[in-house]
C-alpha positions as CSV (number, residue, x, y, z in Angstrom):
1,X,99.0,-64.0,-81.7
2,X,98.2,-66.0,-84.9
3,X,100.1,-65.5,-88.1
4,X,98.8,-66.2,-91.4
5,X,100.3,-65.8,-94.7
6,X,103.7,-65.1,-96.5
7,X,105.2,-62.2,-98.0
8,X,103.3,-59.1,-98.2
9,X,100.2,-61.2,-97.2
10,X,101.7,-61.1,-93.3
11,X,98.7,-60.6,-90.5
12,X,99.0,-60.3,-86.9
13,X,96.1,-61.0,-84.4
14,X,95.8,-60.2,-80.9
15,X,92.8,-60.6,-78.6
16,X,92.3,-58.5,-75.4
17,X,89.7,-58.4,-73.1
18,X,88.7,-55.1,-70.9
19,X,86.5,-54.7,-68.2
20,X,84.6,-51.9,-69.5
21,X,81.1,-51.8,-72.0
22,X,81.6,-51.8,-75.2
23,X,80.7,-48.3,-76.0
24,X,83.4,-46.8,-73.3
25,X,86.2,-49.0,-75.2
26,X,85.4,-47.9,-78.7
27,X,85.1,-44.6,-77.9
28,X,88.8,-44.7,-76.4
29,X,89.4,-46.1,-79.8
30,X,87.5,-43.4,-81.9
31,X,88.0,-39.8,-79.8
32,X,91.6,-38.0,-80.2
33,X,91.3,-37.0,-76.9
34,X,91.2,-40.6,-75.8
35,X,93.7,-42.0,-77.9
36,X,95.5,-39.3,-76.6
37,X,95.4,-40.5,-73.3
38,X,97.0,-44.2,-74.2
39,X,98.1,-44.8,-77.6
40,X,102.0,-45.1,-77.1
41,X,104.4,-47.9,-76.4
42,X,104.8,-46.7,-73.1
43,X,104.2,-43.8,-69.9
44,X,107.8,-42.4,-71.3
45,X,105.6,-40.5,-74.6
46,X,103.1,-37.9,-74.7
47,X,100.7,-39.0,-77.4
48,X,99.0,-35.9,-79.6
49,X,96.3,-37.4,-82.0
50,X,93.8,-35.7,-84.1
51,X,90.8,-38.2,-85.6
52,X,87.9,-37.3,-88.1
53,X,86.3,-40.3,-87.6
54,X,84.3,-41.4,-90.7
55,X,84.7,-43.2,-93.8
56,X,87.4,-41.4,-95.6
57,X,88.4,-39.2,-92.5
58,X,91.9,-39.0,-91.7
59,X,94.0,-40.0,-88.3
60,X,97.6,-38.7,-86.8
61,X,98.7,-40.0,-83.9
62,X,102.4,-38.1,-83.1
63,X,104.0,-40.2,-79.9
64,X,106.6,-38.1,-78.4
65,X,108.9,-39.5,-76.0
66,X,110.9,-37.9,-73.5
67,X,114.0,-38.4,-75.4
68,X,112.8,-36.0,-78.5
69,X,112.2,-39.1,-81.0
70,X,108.6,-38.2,-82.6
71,X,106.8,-41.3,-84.3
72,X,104.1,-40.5,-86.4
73,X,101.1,-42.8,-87.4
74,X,98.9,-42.1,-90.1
75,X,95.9,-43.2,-91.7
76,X,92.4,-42.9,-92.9
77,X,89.3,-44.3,-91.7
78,X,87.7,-46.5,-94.2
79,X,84.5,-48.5,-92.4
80,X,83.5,-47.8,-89.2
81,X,80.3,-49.4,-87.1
82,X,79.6,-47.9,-84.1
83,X,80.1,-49.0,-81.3
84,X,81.5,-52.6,-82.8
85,X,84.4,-51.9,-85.6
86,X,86.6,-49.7,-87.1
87,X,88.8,-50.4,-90.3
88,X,91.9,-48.0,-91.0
89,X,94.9,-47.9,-93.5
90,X,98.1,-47.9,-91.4
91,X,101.2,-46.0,-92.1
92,X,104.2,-44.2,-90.5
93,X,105.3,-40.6,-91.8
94,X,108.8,-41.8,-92.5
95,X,108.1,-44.5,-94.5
96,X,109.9,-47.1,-92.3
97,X,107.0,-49.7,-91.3
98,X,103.9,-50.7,-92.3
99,X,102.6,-48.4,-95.1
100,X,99.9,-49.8,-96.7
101,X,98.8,-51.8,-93.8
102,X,95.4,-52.6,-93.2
103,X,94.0,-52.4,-89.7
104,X,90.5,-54.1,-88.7
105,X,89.5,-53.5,-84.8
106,X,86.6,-55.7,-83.2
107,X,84.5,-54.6,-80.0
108,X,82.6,-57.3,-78.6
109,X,80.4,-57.9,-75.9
110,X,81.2,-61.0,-73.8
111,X,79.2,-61.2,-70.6
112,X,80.4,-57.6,-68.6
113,X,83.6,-57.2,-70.6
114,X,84.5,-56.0,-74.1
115,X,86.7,-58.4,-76.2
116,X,88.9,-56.4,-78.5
117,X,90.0,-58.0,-81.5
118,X,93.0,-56.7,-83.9
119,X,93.7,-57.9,-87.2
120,X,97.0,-55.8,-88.8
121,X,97.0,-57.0,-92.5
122,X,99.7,-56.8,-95.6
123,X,103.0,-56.4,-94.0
124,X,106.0,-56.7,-96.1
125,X,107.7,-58.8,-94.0
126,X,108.1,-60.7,-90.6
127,X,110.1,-58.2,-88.9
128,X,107.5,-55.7,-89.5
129,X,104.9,-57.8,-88.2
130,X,106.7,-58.6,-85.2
131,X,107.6,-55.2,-84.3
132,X,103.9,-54.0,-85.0
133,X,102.9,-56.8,-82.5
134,X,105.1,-55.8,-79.5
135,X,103.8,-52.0,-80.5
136,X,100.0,-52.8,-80.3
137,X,100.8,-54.5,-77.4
138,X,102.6,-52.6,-75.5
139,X,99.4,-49.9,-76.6
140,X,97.0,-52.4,-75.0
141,X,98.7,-52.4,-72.0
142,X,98.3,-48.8,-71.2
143,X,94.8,-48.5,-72.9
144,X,93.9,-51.3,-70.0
145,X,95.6,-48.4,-67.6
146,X,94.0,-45.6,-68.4
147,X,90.6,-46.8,-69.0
């Protein structure tokens, strides 16, 4: 992870590799029934997300987890190049995170594997950050599953 900035300037960056083409990893990033499949913290939530994916088109991704807590994401698209980036505002229904967050997502082709790159912009403050980062993470690590 790199850091930059202070105050409501706070990024986070994280780098992943997968062993997919590029086109099968963006599409897991731009389909609601792939995001679906992996975007949660963990295999303890059901994920239900809807996704109009163009330039102004909105996302929800609800994560339910076994407990009955429901987390809600929300967003809307604002660039996306196919099969290499998508831009999105980041929010959370309740207010309690990273509303008004900027998210930029990379695909690029290195030898057989796609490099993903995240960059998650304008947080308010460290703690924010930090918890984004273990949640992106931890989202990673299944989207690495259940590719």
């Amino acid at each position: 992870m790199a850091t930059t900035g202070s105050g409501a300037n706070l990024s986070l960056r994280i780098v992943r590799k997968f062993s997919h083409p590029r086109e099968e990893v963006f599409a897991a990033w731009a389909e609601a029934s792939a995001l679906s499949r992996w975007f949660a913290p963990s295999d303890e939530y059901r994920t239900v997300a809807t996704a109009d994916v163009r330039p102004g088109g909105e996302y929800r991704i609800e994560m339910h987890h076994k407990g009955g807590n429901v987390h809600v994401a929300l967003g809307r698209y604002v660039e996306i190049v196919k099969p290499s980036k998508l831009v999105f505002t980041w929010g959370w229904d309740d207010a309690t995170g990273a509303s008004d967050t900027l998210v930029t997502v990379e695909f690029h082709e290195v030898g057989r594997e796609t490099e993903v790159v995240i960059v998650h912009e304008r947080f308010p403050n460290d703690e924010t950050r930090d918890k984004h980062e273990q949640g992106w993470n931890a989202c990673l690590a299944r989207l690495t599953q259940k590719l």
